[in-house]
N, C-alpha and C positions, 0 to 999 in steps of 0.2 A: 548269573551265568553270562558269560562275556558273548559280544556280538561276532560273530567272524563270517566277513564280505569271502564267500568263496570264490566271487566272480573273480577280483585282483587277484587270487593266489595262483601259483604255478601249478605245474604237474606235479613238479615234487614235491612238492608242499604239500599238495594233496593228496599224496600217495603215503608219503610221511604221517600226515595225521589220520590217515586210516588205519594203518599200524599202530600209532597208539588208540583209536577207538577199541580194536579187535584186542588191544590186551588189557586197556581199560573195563570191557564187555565181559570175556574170559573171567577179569578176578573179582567183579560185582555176581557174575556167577557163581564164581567157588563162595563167596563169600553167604550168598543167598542159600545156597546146600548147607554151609557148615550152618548156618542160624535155626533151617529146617528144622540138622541131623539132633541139635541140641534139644531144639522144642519137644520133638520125638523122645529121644532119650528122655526127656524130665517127665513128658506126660505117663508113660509107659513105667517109671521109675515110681512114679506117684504111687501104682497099681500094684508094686511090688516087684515087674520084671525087670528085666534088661532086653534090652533093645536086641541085642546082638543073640540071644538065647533065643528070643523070638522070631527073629529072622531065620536062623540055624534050623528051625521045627518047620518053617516053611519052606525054606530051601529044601528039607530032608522030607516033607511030605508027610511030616507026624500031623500038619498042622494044612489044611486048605482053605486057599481065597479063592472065593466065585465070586465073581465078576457081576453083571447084572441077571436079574434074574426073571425069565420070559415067564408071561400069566396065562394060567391055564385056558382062559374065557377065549382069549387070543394072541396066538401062537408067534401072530409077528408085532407083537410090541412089547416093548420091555417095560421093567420096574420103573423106567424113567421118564418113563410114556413114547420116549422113540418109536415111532411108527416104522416100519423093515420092510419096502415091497420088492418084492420078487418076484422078476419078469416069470412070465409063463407060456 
């Protein structure tokens, strides 16, 4: 990775290369989703479904995600052991 003295650079310059950060940022992102979307599909693929069928049953409610799940012993900490205090 190349060194760059931001001190020497201008305003523009450096207004300039924050627009290419933000769109270099941008498509290592999209790039990061589509790698996900793929991983997704193939494990899911593995199993027999489709990704998109799956999705579709939980979009439509055939099908629900719950989230963490609170334990009976005590009511304000979760599956993940998060402790929840609530002023009184």
């Amino acid at each position: 990775m190349a060194d760059i003295d931001f001190d020497t650079m201008t305003r523009a310059e450096l207004t300039e290369l924050r627009g290419q950060l933000d769109k270099a940022i941008t498509a290592a992102g999209d790039r990061d989703r589509r790698a996900a979307l793929a991983a997704a599909e193939s494990a899911v693929r593995q199993h027999g479904f489709s990704l998109a069928d799956l999705m579709s049953q939980i979009a439509g409610g055939e099908l629900e995600f719950r989230g963490l799940i609170k334990l009976p012993r005590n009511c304000l900490s979760s599956r993940r052991g998060d402790a929840r205090a609530h002023p009184r």
